[in-house]
Structure formats: structure tokens, C-alpha cells
C-alpha positions as CSV (number, residue, x, y, z in Angstrom):
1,X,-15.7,-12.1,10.8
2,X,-11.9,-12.9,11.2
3,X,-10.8,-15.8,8.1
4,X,-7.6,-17.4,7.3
5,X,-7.9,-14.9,3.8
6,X,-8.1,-11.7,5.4
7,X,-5.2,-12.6,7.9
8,X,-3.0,-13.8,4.9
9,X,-3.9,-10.6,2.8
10,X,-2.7,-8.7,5.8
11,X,0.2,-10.0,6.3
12,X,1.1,-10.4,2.8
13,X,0.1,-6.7,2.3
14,X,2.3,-5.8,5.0
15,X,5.1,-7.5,4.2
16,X,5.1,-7.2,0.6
17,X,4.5,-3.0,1.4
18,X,7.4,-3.0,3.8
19,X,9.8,-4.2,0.5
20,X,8.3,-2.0,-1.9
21,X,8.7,1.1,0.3
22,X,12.7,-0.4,0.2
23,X,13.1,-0.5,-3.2
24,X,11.0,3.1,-3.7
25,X,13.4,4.4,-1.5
26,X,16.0,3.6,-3.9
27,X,14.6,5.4,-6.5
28,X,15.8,8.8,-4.9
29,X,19.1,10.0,-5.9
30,X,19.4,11.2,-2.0
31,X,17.5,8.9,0.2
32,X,15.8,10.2,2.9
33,X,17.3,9.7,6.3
34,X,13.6,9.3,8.0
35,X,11.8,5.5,8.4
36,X,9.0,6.1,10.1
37,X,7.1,6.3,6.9
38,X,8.1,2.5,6.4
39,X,5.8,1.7,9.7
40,X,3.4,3.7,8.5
41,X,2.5,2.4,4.9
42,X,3.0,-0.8,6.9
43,X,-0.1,-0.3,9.2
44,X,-2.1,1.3,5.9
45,X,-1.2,-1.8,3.4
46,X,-2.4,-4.6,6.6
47,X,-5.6,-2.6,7.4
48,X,-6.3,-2.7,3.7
49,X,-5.5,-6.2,3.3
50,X,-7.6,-7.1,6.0
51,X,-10.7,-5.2,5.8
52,X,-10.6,-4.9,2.2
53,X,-8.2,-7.3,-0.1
54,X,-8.9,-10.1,2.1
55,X,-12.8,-9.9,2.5
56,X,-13.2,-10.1,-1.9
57,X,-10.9,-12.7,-2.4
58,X,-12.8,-15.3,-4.1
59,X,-11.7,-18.4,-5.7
60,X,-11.2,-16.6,-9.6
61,X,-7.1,-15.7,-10.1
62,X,-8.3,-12.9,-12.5
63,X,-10.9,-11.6,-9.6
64,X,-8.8,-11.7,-6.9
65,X,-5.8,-9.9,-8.7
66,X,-7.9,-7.4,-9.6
67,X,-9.1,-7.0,-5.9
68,X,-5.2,-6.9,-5.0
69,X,-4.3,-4.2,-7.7
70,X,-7.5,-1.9,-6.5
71,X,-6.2,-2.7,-2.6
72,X,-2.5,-1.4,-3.8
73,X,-4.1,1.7,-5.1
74,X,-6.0,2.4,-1.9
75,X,-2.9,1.7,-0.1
76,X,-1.0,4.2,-2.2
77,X,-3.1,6.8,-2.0
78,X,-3.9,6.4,2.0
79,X,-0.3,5.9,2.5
80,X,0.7,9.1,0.4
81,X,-2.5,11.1,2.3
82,X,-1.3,10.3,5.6
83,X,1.9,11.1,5.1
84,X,0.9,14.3,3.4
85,X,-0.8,15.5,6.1
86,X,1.4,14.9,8.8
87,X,4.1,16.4,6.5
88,X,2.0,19.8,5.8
89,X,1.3,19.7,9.8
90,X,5.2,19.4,10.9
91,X,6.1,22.2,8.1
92,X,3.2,24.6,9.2
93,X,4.1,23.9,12.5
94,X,7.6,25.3,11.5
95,X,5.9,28.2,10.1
96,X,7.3,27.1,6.8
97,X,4.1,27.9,4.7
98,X,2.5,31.3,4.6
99,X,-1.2,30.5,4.4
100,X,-3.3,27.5,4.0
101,X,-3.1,28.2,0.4
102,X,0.4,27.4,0.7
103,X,0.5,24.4,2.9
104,X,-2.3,22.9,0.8
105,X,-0.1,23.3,-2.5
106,X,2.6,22.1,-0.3
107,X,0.3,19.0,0.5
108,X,-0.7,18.2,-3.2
109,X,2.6,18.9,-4.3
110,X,4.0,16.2,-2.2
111,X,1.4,13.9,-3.2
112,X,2.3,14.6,-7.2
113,X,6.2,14.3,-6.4
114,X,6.0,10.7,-5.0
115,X,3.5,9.7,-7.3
116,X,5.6,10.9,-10.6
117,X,8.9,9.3,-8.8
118,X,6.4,5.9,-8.5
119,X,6.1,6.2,-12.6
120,X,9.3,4.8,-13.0
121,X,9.0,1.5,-15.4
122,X,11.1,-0.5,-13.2
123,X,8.9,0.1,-10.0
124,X,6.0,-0.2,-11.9
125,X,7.1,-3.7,-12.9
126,X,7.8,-4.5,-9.4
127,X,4.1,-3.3,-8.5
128,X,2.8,-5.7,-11.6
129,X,4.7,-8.8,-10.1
130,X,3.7,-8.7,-6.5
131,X,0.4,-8.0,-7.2
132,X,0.1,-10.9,-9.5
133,X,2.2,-13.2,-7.2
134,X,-0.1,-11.7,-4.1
135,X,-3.0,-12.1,-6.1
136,X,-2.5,-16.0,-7.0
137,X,-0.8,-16.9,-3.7
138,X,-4.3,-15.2,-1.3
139,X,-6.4,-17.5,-4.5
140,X,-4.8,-20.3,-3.2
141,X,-5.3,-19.3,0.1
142,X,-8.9,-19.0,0.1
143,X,-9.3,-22.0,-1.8
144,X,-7.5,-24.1,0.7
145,X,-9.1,-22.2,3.8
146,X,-12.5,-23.0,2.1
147,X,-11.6,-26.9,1.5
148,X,-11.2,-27.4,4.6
149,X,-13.5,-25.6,6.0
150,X,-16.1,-28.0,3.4
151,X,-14.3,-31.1,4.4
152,X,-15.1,-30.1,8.4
């Protein structure tokens, strides 16, 4: 059932996705020239908010940050999945790996690489804030959606 919460997780996920995939992109000495993966992790972080984030938001700040960190992870790791695959599918299809031996060390290399350049302390403190900030901000949300909703 569609609520106010899961429409503000979404968009907050989105948006909030769409700025740190900016300021990842920084954290290469020479950015890629591709966005597409921007639109990508986009789509992934609102789905998430939605279906996930926004259905377990409850009226407890320490819950619902919780919930946000665990729908950042899933969003992560879909996010880095995806574009995984359709990486290891462009390079195969370049007949740039060997075997599917190859293209699936390829895969879980790529997955390791972004996830090692995401350790970074400042990013990681960037991570911390918005999902505290997105965690108190969809509290407030629910708690207003379900006040009026009581009060109707």
C-alpha cells in the first residue's frame, strides 16, 4: 500500500544516492567519463527506499536509522551487482576475458575495487551523516503522516 513514508524514503534515497555517487566520483584520481551509472544507483537507492526503507520506518529514531543504514547496504551492493554485471557482459562481449573464469574474477574484482575505494574515512563519514540525517528526517515523516492520518 502506497504511504507518504515510502514515497519520502524514495525520494530521499534517490536523491541523497544521486549526491553520494558525486562525491564517490571524486574519490578517483581519474574520474570516469561514463554517467549512466549515476541513473542507475538512482533507480536501485528509490526501489529500495520504497519497497524496503520506507515500509520499516517506525516512529523510533534509533529503529528507523538502523532500517536506513541496512537499506544503504542493500543499495550498495545491488548498485555494485548491477553494474558488475553489465560491466563483465560489455567486456565479454569485447572478448576481453578468456573464460568465464576470467570474466567472473573480472566481476568480483570490480566489486572489491569500488568497495575498497568506498573505505575511505571521509566517504564513510558522508555515509554516517546522511543516514542519520535520512534516518531522523523519514522519523519525522512517519510520525507526521501517522498524526494526521489519527486526527482524520
Amino acid at each position: 500500500m502506497p504511504t507518504l513514508t515510502k514515497l519520502a524514503a524514495a525520494i530521499v534515497f534517490a536523491a541523497l544516492a544521486v549526491y553520494a555517487v558525486a562525491q564517490y566520483i571524486t574519490l578517483y584520481e581519474h574520474p570516469p567519463r561514463q554517467g549512466q551509472g549515476v541513473h542507475v544507483v538512482a533507480v536501485i537507492a528509490a526501489l529500495t527506499g520504497w519497497k524496503y526503507v520506507g515500509a520499516r520506518i517506525a516512529s523510533g529514531f534509533v529503529q528507523s536509522v538502523f532500517q536506513v543504514l541496512q537499506g544503504v547496504i542493500v543499495t550498495v551492493f545491488l548498485s555494485l551487482f548491477v553494474i558488475g554485471a553489465y560491466n563483465v557482459f560489455r567486456l565479454g562481449y569485447q572478448m576481453r576475458y578468456s573464460s568465464l573464469e576470467a570474466a567472473f574474477l573480472g566481476f568480483v574484482g570490480g566489486f572489491v575495487e569500488h568497495l575498497t575505494r568506498m573505505a575511505q574515512l571521509d566517504f564513510l563519514l558522508l555515509l554516517a551523516g546522511m543516514i542519520v540525517f535520512t534516518g531522523i528526517a523519514l522519523t519525522l515523516v512517519f510520525r507526521w503522516a501517522e498524526m494526521r492520518r489519527s486526527a482524520g
